[in-house]
Short mmCIF file of the C-alpha atoms (twelve columns), coordinates in Angstrom:
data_MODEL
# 
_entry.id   MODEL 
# 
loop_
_atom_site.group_PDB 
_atom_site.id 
_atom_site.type_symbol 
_atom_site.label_atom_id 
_atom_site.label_alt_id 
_atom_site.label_comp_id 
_atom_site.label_asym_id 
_atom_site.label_seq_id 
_atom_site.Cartn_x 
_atom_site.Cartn_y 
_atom_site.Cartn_z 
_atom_site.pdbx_PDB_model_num 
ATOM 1  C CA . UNK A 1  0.000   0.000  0.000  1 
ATOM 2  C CA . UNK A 2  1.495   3.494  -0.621 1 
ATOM 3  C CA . UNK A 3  1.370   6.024  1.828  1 
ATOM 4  C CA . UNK A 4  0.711   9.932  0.899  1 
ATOM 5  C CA . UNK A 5  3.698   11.869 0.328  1 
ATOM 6  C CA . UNK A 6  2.911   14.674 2.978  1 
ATOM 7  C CA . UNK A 7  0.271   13.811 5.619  1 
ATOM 8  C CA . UNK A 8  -2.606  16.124 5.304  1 
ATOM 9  C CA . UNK A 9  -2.211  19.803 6.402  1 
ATOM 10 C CA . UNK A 10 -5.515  20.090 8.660  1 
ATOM 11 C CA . UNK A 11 -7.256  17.064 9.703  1 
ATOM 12 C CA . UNK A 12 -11.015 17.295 10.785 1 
ATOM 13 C CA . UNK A 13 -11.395 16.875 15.182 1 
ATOM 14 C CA . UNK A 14 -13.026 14.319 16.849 1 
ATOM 15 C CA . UNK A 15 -16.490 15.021 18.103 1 
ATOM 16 C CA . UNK A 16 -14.874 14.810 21.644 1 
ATOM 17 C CA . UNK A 17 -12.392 17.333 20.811 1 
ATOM 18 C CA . UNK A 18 -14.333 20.224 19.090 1 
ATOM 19 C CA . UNK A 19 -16.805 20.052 22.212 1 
ATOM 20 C CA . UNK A 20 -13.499 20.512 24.784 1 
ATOM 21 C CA . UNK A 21 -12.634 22.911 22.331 1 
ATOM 22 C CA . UNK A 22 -16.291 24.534 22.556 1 
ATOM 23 C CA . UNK A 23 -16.042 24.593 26.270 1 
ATOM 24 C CA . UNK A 24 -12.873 25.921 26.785 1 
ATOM 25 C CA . UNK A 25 -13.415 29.406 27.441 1 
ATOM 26 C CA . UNK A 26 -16.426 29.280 29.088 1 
ATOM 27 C CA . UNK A 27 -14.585 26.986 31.399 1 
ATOM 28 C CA . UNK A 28 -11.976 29.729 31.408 1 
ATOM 29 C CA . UNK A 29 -14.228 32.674 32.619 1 
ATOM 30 C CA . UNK A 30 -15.429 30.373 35.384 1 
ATOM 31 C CA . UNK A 31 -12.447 29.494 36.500 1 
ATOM 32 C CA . UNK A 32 -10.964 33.201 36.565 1 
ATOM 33 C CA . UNK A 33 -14.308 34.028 38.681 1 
ATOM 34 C CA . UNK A 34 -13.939 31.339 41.447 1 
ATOM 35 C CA . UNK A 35 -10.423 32.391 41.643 1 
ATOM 36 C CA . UNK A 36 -11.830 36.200 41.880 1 
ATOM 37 C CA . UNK A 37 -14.259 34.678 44.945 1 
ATOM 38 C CA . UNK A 38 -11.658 32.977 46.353 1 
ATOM 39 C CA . UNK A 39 -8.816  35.991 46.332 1 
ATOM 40 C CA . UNK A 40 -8.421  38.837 48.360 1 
ATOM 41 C CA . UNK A 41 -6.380  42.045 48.129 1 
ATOM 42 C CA . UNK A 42 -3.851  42.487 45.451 1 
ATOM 43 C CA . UNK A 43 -4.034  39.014 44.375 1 
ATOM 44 C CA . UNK A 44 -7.311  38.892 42.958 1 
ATOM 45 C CA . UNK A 45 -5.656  41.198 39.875 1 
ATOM 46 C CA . UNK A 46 -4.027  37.749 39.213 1 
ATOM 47 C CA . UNK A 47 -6.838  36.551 37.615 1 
ATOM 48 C CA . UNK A 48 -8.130  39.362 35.206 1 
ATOM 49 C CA . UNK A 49 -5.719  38.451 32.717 1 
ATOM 50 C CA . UNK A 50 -7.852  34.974 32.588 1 
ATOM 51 C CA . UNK A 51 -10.816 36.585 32.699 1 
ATOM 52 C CA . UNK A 52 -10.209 38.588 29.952 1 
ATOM 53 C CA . UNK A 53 -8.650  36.137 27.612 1 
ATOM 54 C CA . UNK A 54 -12.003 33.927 28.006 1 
ATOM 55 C CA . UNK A 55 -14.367 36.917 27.351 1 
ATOM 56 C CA . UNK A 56 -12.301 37.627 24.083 1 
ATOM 57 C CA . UNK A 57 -12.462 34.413 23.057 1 
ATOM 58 C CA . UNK A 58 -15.901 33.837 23.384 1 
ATOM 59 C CA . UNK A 59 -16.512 37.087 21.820 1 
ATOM 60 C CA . UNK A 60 -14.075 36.783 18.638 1 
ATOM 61 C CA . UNK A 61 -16.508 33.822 18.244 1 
ATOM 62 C CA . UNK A 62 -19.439 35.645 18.696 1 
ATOM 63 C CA . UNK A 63 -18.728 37.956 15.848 1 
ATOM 64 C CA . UNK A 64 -17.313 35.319 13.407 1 
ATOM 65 C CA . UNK A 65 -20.534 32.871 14.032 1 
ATOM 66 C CA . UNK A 66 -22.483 36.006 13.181 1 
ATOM 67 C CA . UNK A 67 -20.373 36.922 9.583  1 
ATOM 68 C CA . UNK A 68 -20.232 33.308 9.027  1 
ATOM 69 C CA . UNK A 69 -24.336 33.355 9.025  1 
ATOM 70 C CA . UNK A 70 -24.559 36.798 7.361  1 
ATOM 71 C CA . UNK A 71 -22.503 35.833 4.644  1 
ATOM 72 C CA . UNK A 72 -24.053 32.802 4.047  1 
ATOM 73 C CA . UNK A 73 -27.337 34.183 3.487  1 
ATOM 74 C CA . UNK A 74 -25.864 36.948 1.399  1 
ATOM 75 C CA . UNK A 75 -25.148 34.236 -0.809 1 
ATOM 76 C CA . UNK A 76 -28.184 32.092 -0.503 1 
ATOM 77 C CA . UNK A 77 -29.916 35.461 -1.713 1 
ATOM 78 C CA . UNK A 78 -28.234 36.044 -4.841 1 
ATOM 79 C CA . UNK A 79 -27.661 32.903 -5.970 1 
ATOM 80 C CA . UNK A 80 -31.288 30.898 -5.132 1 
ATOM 81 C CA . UNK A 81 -31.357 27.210 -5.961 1 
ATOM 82 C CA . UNK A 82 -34.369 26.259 -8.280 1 
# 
């Protein structure tokens, strides 16, 4: 049997995977606010670089779900299927 060359460049996740994936920075903003709960003093600024890494994450996915749909039915409008 021959064997590709080069293995392929992106290869598609596991259902398992892409729902850690999904989770992770929810998980992430939780985290950061039990740690906020659980600080006191200067030490709770610890966590706010957590905190905000999870809220831009879940945001910069906000927005892309959102041009992801809006182009999509940009398309689906010009170019309708019988």
């Amino acid at each position: 049997m021959l064997k590709a060359p080069f293995p392929p460049a992106v290869s598609p996740p596991s259902q398992r995977r892409a729902a850690l994936l999904a989770l992770a920075s929810p998980l992430l903003i939780l985290l950061a606010l039990v740690g906020l709960l659980h600080r006191a003093g200067a030490s709770r600024w610890e966590v706010l670089p957590a905190l905000l890494i999870g809220s831009g994450l879940l945001l910069t996915s906000l927005h892309r779900r959102r041009r992801r749909r809006r182009e999509l039915l940009r398309s689906l409008r010009q170019n309708p299927q019988g």
